[in-house]
ZARONU-569492 format. One record per residue (C-alpha): residue in one letter; residue number from 1; x, y negated, z negated. Coordinates in nm, 2 decimals. Layout:
+------+-----+--------+--------+--------+
! code ! pos !     xx !     yy !     zz !
+------+-----+--------+--------+--------+
!    a ! NUM !      X !      Y !      Z !
...
+------+-----+--------+--------+--------+
//
This chain:
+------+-----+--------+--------+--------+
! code ! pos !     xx !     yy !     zz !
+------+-----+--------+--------+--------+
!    x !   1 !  -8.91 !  22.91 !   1.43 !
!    x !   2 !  -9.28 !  22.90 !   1.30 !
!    x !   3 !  -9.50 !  22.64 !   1.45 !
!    x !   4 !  -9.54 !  22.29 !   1.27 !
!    x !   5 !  -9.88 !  22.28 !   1.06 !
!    x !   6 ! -10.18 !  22.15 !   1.22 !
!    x !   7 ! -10.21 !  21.88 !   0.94 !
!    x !   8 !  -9.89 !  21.69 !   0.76 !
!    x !   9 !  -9.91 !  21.43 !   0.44 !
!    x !  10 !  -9.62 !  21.31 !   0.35 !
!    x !  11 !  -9.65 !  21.09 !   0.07 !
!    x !  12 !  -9.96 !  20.99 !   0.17 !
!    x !  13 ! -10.07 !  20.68 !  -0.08 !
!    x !  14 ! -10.42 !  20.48 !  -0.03 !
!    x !  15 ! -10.57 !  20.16 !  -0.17 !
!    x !  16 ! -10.85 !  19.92 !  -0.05 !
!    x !  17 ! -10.70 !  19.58 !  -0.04 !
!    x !  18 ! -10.58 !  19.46 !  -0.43 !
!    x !  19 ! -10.75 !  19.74 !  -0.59 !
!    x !  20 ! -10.58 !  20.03 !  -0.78 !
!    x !  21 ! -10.44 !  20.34 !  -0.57 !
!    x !  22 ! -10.69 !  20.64 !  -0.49 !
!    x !  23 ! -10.46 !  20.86 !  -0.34 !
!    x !  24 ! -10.11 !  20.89 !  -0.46 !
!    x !  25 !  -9.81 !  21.08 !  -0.32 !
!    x !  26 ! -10.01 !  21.35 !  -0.14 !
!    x !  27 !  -9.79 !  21.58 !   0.04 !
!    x !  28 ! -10.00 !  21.88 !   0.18 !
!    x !  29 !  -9.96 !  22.08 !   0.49 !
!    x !  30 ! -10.25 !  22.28 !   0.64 !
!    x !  31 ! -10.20 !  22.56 !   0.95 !
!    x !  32 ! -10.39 !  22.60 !   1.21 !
!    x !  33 ! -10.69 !  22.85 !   1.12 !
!    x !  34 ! -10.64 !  22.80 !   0.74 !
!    x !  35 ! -10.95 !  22.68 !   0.52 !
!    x !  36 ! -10.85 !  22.49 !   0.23 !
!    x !  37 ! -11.11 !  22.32 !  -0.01 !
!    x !  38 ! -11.04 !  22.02 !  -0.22 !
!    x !  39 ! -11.18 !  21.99 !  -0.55 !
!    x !  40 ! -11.15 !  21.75 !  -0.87 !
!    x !  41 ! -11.35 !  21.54 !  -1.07 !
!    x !  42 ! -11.55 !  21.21 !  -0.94 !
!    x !  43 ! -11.33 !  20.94 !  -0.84 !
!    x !  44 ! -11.03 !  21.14 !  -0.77 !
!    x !  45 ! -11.00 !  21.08 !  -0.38 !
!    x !  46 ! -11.15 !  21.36 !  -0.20 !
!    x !  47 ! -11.38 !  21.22 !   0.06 !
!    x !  48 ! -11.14 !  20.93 !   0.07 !
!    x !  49 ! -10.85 !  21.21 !   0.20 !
!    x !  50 ! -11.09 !  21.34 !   0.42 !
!    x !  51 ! -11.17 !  20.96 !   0.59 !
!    x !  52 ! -10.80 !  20.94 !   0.61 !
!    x !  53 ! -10.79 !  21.32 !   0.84 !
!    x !  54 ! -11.07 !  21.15 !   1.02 !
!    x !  55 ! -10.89 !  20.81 !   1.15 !
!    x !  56 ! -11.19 !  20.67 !   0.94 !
!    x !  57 ! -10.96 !  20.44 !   0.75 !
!    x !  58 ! -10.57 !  20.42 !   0.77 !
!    x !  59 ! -10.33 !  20.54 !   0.50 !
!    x !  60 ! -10.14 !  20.31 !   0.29 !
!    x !  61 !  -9.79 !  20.44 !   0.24 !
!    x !  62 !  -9.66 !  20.78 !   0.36 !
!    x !  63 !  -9.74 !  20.95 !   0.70 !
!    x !  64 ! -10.01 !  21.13 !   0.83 !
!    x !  65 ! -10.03 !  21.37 !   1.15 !
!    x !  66 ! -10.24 !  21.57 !   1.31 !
!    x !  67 ! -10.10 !  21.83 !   1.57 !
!    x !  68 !  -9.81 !  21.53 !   1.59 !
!    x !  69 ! -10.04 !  21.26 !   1.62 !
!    x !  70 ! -10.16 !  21.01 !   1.37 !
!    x !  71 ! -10.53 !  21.07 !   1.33 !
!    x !  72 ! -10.70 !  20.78 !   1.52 !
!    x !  73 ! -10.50 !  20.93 !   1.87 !
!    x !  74 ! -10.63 !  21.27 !   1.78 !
!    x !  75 ! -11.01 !  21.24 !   1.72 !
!    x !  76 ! -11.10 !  21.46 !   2.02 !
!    x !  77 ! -10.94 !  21.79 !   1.79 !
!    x !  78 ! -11.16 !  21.67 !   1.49 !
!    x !  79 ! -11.56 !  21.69 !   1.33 !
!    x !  80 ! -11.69 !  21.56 !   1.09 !
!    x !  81 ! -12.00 !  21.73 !   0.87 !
!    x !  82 ! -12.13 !  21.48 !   0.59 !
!    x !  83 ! -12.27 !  21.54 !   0.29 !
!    x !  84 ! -12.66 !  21.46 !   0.42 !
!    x !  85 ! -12.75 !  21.62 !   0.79 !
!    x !  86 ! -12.81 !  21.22 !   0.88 !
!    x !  87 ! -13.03 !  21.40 !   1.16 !
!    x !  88 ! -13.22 !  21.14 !   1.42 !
!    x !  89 ! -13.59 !  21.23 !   1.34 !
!    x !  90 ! -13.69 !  21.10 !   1.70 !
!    x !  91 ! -13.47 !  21.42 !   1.82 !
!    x !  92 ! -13.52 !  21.83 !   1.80 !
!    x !  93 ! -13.26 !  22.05 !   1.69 !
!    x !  94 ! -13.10 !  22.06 !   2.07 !
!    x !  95 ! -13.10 !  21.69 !   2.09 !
!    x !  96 ! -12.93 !  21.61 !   1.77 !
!    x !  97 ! -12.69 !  21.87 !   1.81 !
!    x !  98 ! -12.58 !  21.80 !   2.16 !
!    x !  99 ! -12.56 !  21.40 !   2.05 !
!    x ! 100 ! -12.19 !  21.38 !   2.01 !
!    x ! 101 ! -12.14 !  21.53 !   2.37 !
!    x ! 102 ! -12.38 !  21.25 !   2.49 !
!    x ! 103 ! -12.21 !  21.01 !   2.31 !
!    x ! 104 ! -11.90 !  21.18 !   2.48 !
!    x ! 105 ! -12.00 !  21.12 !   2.84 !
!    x ! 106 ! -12.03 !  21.48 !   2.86 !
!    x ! 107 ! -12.24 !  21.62 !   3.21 !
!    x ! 108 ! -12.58 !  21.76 !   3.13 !
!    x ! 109 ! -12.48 !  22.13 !   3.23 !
!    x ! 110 ! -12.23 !  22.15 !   2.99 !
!    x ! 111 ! -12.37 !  21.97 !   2.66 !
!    x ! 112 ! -12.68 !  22.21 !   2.73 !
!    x ! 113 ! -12.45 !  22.51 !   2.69 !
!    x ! 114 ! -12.23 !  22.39 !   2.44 !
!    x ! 115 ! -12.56 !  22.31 !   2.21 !
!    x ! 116 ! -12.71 !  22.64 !   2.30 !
!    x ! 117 ! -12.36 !  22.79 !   2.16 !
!    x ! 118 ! -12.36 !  22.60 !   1.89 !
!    x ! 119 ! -12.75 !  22.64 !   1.79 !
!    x ! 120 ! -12.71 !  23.07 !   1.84 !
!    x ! 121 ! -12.39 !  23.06 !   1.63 !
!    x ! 122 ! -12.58 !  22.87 !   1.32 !
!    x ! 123 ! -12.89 !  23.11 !   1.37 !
!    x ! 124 ! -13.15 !  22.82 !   1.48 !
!    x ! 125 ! -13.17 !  22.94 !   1.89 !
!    x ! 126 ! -13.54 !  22.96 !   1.77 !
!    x ! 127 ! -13.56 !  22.60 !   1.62 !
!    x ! 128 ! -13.40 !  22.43 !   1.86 !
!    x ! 129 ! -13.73 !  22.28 !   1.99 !
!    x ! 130 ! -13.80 !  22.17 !   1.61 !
!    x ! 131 ! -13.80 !  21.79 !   1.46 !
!    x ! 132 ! -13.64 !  21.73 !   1.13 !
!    x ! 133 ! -13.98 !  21.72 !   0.98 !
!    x ! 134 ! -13.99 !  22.08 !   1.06 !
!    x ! 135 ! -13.70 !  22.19 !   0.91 !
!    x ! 136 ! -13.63 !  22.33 !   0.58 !
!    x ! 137 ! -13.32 !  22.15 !   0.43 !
!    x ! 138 ! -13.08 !  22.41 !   0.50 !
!    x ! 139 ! -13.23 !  22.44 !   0.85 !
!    x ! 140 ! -13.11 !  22.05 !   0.88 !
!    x ! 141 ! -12.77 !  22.15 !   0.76 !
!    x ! 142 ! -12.72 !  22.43 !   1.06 !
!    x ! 143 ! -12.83 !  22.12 !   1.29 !
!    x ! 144 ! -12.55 !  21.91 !   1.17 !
!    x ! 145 ! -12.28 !  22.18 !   1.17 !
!    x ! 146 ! -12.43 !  22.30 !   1.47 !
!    x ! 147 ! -12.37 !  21.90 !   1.59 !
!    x ! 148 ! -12.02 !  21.95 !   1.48 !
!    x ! 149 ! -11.92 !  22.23 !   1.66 !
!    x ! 150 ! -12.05 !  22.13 !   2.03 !
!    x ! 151 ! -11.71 !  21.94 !   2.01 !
!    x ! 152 ! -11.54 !  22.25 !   1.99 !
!    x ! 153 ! -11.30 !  22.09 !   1.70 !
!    x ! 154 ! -10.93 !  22.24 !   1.62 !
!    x ! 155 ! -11.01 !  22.05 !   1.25 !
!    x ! 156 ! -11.33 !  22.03 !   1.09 !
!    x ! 157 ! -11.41 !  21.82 !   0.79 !
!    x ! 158 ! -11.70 !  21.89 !   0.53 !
!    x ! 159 ! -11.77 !  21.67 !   0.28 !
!    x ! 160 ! -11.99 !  21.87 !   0.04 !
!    x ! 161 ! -12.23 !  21.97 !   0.31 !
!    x ! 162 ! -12.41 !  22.21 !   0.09 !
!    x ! 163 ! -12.41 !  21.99 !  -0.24 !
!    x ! 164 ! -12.77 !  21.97 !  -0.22 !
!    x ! 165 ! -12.92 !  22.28 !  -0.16 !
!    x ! 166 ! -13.06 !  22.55 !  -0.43 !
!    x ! 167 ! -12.81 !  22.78 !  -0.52 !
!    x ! 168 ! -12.98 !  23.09 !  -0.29 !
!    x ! 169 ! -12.95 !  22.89 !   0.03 !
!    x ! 170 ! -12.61 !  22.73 !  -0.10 !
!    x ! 171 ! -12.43 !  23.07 !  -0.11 !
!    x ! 172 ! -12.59 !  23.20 !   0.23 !
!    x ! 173 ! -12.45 !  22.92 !   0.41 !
!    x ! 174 ! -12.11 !  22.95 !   0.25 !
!    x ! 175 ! -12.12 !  23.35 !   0.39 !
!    x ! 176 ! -12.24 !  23.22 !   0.80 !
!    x ! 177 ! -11.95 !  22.93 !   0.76 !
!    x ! 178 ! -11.68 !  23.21 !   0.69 !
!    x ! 179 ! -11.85 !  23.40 !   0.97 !
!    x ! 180 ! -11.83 !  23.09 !   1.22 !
!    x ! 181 ! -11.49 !  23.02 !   1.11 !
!    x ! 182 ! -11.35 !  23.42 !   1.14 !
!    x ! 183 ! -11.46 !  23.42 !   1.54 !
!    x ! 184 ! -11.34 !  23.02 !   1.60 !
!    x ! 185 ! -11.04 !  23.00 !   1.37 !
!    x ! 186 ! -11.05 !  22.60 !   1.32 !
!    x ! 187 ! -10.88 !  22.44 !   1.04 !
!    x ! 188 ! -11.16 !  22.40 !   0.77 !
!    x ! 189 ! -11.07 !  22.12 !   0.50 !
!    x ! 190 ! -11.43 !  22.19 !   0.25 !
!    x ! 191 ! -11.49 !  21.90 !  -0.06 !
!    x ! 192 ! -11.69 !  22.02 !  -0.31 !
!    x ! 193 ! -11.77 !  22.01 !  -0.64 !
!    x ! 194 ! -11.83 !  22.41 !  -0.73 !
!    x ! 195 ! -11.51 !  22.57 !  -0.81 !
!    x ! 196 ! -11.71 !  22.91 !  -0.72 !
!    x ! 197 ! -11.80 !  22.81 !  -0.36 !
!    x ! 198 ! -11.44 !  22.67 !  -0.36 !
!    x ! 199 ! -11.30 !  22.97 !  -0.45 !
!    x ! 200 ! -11.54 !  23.19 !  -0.20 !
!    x ! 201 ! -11.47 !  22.98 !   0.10 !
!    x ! 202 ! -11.07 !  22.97 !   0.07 !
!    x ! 203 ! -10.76 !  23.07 !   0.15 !
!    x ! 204 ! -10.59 !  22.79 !  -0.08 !
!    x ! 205 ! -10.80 !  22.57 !  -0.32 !
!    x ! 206 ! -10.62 !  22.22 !  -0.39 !
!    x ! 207 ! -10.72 !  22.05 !  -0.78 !
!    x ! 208 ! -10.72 !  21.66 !  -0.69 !
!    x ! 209 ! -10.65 !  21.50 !  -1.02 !
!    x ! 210 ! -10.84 !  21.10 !  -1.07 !
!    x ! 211 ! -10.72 !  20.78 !  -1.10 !
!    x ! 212 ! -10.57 !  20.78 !  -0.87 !
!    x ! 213 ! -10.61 !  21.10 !  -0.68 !
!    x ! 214 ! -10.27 !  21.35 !  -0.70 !
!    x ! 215 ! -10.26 !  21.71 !  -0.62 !
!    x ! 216 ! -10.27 !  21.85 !  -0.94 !
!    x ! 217 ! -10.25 !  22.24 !  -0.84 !
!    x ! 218 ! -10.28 !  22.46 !  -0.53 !
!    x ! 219 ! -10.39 !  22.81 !  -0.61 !
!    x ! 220 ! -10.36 !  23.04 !  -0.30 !
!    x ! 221 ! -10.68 !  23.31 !  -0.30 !
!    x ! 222 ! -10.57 !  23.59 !  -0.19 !
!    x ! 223 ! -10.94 !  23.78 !  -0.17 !
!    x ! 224 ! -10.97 !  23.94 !   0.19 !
!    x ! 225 ! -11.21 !  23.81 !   0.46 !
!    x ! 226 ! -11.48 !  23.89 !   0.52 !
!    x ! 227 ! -11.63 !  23.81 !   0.16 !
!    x ! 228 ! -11.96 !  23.87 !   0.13 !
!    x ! 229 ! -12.23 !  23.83 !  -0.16 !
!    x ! 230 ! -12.03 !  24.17 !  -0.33 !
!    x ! 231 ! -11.74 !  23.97 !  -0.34 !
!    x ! 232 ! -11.88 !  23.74 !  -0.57 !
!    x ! 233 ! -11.93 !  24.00 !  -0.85 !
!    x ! 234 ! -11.55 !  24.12 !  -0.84 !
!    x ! 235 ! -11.34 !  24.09 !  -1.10 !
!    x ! 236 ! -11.07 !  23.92 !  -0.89 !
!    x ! 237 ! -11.31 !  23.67 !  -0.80 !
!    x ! 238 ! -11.39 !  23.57 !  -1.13 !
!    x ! 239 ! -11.07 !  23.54 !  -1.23 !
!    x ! 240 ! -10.96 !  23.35 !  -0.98 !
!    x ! 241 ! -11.29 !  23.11 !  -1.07 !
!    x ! 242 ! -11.11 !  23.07 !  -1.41 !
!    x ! 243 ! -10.79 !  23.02 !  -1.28 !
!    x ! 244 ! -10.87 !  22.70 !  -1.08 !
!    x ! 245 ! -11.15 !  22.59 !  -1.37 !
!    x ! 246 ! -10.84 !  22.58 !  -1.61 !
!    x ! 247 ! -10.69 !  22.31 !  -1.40 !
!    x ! 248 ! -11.04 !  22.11 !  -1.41 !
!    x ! 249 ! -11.16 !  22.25 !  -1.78 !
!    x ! 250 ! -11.06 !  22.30 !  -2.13 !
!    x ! 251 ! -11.00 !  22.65 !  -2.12 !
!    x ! 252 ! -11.29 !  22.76 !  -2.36 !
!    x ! 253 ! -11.52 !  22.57 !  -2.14 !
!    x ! 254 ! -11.33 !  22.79 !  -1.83 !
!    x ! 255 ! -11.35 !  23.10 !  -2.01 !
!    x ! 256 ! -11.74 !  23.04 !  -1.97 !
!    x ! 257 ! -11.77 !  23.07 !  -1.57 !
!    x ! 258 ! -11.71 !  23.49 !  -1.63 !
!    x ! 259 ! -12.00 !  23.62 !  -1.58 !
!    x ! 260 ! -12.17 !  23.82 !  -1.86 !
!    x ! 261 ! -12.14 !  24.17 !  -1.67 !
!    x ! 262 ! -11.78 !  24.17 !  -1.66 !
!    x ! 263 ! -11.66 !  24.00 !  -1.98 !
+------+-----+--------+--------+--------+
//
């Protein structure tokens, strides 16, 4: 018998108070080790499901469970990395990054190594020593996935951690994630807005429809790991960029993410 998925919905529904539902009948299941980004247009729920995996605010209807727990009893298997690094400016690199371990309780010997681990596995061993001021914005963003993984986290959650950066830095990142994630296999739930870093990041790619939120589509991506800046120019890629635009798009407007080289 396989093992039961790291993360269950099961007719997962939300609202705040009177207002109108933003989730609706969400029924998703999530394995350990997969990475699954959600995507739709603005409104349609996505940070709100991820606040929901965080214990952040409780579901409405439905059930939700993470490794058989409802998510405020298991917030020691979770991280969360926000859209801004929200970086103390008062603190380096190493004392940002090993914050949550502080918060924690956690001896000094051991946030120290954790932090280092954390700091040589986002390639900033030789910033740690650096203030935010110092840092070049996707310098901050290593900080505060760095931050995130000192807690070691089965499930982490990222809520379009790289929405801000120029499209250079954007896709480098996306390449070290993968590369983080193939040597600590945690569950990856990824909201963004680009269906292409969607697509290059993930094993499954979910379409959140709006108002309110219901899965739409789920489009497995079958492209092997490790994908690399190659794997953006494939053919298969593309088409699978079209594929989940289609589902977001007009399909003329779809048909336009090919690039020119291989129309």
């Amino acid at each position: 018998m396989p093992p039961p998925p790291l993360v269950e919905f099961r007719q997962v529904g939300k609202r705040f108070g009177d207002g109108p539902p933003v989730l609706d009948n969400i029924n998703l299941a999530a394995e350990a080790g997969e990475f699954i980004s959600l995507i739709g247009p603005s409104g349609c729920g996505k940070s709100t499901l991820l606040r929901l995996l965080a214990g952040l605010s409780p579901v409405t209807t439905g059930s939700l469970l993470i490794a058989g727990q409802p998510p405020a009893q298991a917030g020691a298997e979770l991280a969360f990395v926000f859209q801004e690094p929200a970086l103390l400016p008062w603190h380096t690199a190493a004392k940002n990054a090993e914050l949550p371990l502080r918060l924690r309780g956690a001896p000094a010997a051991e946030r120290a190594a954790a932090t280092a681990g954390a700091l040589a596995l986002v390639g900033l061993t030789d910033r740690a020593g650096f203030y935010p001021r110092q840092l070049s914005g996707g310098q901050k963003m290593r900080v505060s996935l760095a931050r995130a993984l000192t807690l070691s986290p089965k499930l982490l959650l990222l809520d379009e951690p790289f929405g801000a950066l120029d499209e250079l830095t954007r896709q480098r990142l996306n390449e070290e994630l993968l590369a983080i994630h193939a040597r600590q296999a945690w569950t990856a739930f990824f909201v963004t807005h680009s269906v292409a870093e969607a697509v290059f990041l993930s094993g499954r790619v979910v379409v959140l429809s709006a108002h309110p939120g219901r899965i739409q589509a789920e489009i497995v991506v079958p492209l092997a790991y490790p994908r690399t800046a190659e794997t953006r120019l494939s053919r298969d890629y593309q088409d699978l960029v079209v594929e989940v635009s289609r589902h977001l798009r007009p399909p003329r407007q779809a048909a336009c993410l090919v690039a020119p080289e291989l129309q």
